[in-house]
C-alpha positions in Angstrom: 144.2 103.1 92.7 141.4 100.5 93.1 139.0 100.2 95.6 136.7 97.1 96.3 133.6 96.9 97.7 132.4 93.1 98.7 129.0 91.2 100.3 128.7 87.9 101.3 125.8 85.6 100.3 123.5 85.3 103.1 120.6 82.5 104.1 117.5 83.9 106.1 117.9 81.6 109.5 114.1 82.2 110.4 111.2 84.9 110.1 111.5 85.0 106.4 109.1 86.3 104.5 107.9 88.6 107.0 111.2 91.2 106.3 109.3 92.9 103.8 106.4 93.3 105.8 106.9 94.7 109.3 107.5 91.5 110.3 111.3 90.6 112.4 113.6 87.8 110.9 117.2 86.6 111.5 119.8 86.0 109.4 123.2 84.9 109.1 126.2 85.5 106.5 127.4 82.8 104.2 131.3 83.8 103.8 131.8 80.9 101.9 130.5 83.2 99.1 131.1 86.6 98.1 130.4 89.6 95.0 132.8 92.0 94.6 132.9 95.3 92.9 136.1 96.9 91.6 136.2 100.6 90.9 138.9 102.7 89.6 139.9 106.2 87.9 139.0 106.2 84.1 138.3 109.1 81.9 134.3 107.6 81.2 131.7 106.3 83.9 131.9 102.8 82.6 130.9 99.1 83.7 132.7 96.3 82.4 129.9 93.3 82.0 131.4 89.6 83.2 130.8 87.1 81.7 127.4 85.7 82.8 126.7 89.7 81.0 127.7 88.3 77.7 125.9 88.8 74.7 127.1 86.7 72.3 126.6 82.9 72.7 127.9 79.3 70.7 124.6 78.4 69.6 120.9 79.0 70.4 121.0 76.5 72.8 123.8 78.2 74.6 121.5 81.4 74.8 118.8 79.3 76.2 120.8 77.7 78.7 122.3 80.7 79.8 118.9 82.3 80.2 117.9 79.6 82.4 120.5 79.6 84.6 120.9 83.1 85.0 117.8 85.4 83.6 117.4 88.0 81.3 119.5 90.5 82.8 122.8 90.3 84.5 124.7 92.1 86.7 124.8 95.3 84.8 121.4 96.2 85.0 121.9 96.2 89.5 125.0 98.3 88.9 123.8 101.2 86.4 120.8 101.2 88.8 122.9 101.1 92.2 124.9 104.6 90.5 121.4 105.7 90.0 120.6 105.9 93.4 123.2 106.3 95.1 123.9 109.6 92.8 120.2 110.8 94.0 121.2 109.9 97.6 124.4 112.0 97.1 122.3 114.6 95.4 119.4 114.8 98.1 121.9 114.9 101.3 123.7 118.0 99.6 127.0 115.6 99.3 129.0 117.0 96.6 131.0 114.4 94.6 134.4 115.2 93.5 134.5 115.9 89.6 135.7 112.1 88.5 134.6 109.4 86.4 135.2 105.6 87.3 135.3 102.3 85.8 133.4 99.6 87.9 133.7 95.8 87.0 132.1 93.3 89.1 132.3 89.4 90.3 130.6 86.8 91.9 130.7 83.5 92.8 127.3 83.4 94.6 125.6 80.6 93.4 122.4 82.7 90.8 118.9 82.9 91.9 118.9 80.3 94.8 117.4 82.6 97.4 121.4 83.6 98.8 121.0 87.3 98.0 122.9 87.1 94.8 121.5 90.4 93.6 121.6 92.5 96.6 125.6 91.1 97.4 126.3 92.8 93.7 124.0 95.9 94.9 125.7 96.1 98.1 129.2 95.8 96.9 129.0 98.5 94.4 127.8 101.1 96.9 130.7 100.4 99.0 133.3 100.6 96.1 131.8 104.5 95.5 131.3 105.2 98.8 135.2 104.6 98.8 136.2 106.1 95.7 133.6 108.8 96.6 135.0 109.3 99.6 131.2 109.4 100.8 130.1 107.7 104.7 126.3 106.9 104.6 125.3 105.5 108.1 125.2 102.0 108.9 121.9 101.9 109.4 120.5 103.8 107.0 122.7 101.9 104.1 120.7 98.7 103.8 117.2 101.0 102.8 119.5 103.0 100.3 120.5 99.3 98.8 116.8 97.8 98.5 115.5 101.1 96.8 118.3 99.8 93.9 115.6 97.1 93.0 112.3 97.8 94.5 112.4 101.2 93.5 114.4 101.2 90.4 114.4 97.8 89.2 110.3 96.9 90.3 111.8 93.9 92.1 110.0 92.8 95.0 112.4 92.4 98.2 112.5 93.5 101.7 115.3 94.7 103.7 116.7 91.5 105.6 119.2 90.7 102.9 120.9 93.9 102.9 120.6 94.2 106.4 122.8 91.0 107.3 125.3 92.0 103.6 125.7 95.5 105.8 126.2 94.3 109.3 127.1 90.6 108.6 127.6 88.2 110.7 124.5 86.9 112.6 121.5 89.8 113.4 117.9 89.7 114.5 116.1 92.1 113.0 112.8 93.8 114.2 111.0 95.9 110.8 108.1 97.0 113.3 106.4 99.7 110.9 106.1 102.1 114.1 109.8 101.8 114.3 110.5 102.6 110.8 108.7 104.8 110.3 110.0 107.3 114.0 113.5 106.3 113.2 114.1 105.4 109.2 115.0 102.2 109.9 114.7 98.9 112.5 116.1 97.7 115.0 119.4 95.3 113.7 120.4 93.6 117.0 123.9 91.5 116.5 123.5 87.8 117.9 126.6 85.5 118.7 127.3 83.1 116.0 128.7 80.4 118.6 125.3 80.3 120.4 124.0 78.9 116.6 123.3 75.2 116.6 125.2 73.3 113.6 124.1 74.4 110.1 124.5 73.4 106.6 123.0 75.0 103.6 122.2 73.0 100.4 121.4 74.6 97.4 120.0 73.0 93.6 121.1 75.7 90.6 118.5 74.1 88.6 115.8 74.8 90.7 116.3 78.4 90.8 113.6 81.1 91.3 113.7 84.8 90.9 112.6 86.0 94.5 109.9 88.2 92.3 108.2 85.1 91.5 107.4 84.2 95.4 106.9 88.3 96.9 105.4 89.9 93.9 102.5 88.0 94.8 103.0 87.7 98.6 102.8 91.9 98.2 99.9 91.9 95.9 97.7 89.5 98.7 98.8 91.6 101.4 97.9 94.6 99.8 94.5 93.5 99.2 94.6 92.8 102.6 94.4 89.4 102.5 94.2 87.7 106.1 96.0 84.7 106.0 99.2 86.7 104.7 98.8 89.4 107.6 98.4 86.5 110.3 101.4 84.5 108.8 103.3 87.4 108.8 103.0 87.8 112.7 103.7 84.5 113.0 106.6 84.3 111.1 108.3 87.5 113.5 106.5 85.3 116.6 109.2 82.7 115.4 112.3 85.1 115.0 111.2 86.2 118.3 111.1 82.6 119.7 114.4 81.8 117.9 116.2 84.9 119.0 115.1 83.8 122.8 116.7 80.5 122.8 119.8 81.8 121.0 120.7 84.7 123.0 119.8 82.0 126.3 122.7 80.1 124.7 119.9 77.4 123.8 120.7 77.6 120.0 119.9 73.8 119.8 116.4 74.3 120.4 115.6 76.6 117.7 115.1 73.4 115.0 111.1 72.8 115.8 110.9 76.5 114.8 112.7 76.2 111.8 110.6 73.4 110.8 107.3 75.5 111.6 108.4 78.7 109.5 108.4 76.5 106.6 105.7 74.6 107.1 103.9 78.0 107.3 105.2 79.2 104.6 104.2 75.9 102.6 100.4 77.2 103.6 100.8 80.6 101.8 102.8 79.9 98.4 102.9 76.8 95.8 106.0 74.5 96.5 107.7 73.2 93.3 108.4 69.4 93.3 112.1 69.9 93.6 112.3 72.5 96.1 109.8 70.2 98.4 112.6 67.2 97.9 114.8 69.8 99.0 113.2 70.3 102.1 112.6 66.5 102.5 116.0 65.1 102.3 117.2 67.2 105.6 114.0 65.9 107.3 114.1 62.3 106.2 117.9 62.4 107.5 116.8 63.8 111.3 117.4 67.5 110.3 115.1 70.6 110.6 114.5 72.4 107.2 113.4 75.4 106.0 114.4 78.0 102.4 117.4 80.1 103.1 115.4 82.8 100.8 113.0 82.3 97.9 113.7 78.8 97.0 116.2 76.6 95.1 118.3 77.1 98.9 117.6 75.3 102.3 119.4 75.7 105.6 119.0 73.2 107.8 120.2 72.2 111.4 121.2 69.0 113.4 122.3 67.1 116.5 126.2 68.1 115.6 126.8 64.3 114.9 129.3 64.3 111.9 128.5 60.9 110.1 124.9 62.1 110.2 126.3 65.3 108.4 127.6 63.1 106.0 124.6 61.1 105.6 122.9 64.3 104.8 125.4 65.8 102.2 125.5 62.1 100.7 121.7 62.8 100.0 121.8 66.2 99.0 124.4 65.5 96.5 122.8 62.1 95.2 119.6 64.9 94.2 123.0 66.7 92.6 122.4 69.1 95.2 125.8 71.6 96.2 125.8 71.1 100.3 128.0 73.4 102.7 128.9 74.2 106.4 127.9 78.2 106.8 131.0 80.2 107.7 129.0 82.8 109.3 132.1 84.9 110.7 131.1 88.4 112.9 130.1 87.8 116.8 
């Protein structure tokens, strides 16, 4: 028998960065996109690479091209390490597996290193295909901290929890990372928001400008350890505009929440260096009357409007002008 485990792609709606630093967020699900993980009865633990794991190439150039688009390290590496962990978990919890070897292969069509939780949808998706074959239940809420220790603990990636919070409860969720919280209960608080109470989105992503989300909190982390005070002040004010956000969208007021988007950016803008083409990204929806901000690390943008569809079009006519991929969330859940 095979069972599948599958996440959906996400974009951080507001609050982002501050997940991975006490700070509250919310995010939606992007069903338009999805990794899945098949896993089935063989006599070996083995994982079956796809092919963005290949190894052998056309030509030098093919090797560099590939590297570009997609890294150094492929799926694989998220899979051997998401067995890792959850075989410790398993192992600390006094679960006792049942004496069988698998074979796990995995797909995606989540476009790579665009800030949509490509890594953590394979992460994610892999500890639900052995939870099933395992026959193994870890709580809800406890699943998303079990997911992010894959790569911050195993893999030294720097993350925070929002992305595997909204791949475990998908849908649309504020989410409140107070440390005090955390630290009484394990986890935060993941409250469930409406997705009709969202104002009209659209997401636009550029494959070329991709960025490993590393590059933007491995250094986020290292100022904020250092205690760095315009990180800790951004940081509240990024959950002060979740907070905000949340407010207007749970008063059925989703429409209002643009000015907010616009600010979380523009904050963010303050802390980290913008590249050229992620800051055209960000233009494009605001020269066209939208409100603009990264769906994660960059190379993504989700962006809300007035509902109008011509202007819609106007904007995906621009987006795809700056060869730009532009689509309508299908956030699902509620």
């Amino acid at each position: 028998m095979i069972h599948r485990g599958k996440a959906y792609a996400r974009a951080g709606l507001i609050g982002n960065p501050s997940d991975g630093y006490f700070g509250k967020t919310i995010s939606i699900s992007l069903r338009n996109y999805e990794a899945s993980v098949s896993c089935y009865e063989s006599p070996r633990l083995t994982i079956l690479p796809t092919r963005d794991g290949r190894l052998d190439f056309d030509s030098i150039d093919g090797l560099v091209q590939d590297v570009a688009r997609h890294g150094y390290y492929g799926g694989v590496r998220l899979i051997k390490a998401a067995i890792k962990r959850f075989g410790e978990y398993c192992r600390d919890e006094d679960i006792e597996l049942r004496s069988r070897n698998c074979t796990l292969e995995y797909e995606t069509d989540i476009p790579i290193r665009v800030g949509l939780a490509g890594s953590s949808g394979i992460v994610c998706a892999a500890i639900r295909a052995l939870m099933v074959f395992y026959d193994v239940e870890i709580p809800k809420t406890l699943l998303p901290n079990l997911i992010l220790s894959v790569e911050l603990d195993e893999l030294g990636i720097g993350a925070g929890l929002q992305d595997r919070v909204i791949q475990v409860y998908e849908g649309a969720v504020y989410m409140d990372f107070d440390r005090a919280k955390i630290e009484l209960q394990g986890h935060g608080e993941y409250v469930p928001l409406d997705p009709s109470s969202l104002p009209p989105l659209f997401v636009a992503y550029h494959s070329h400008l991709a960025e490993g989300t590393e590059i933007t909190h491995n250094d986020l982390r290292s100022r904020y350890d250092r205690g760095d005070q315009q990180v800790h002040l951004a940081m509240k004010q990024f959950a002060s505009l979740a907070e905000q956000a949340r407010d207007c969208i749970a008063a059925g007021r989703g429409g209002e929440i643009g000015p907010l988007m616009d600010a979380n950016f523009d904050l963010r803008a303050q802390l980290v260096p913008i590249s050229k083409g992620n800051w055209r990204l960000i233009e494009i929806g605001r020269e066209h009357g939208a409100h603009v901000k990264f769906a994660g690390s960059g190379g993504a943008v989700i962006g809300t409007y007035d509902g109008d569809p011509q202007r819609l079009a106007r904007i995906r006519q621009a987006y795809e002008a700056f060869e730009a991929s532009v689509i309508e969330p299908q956030v699902g859940g509620g």
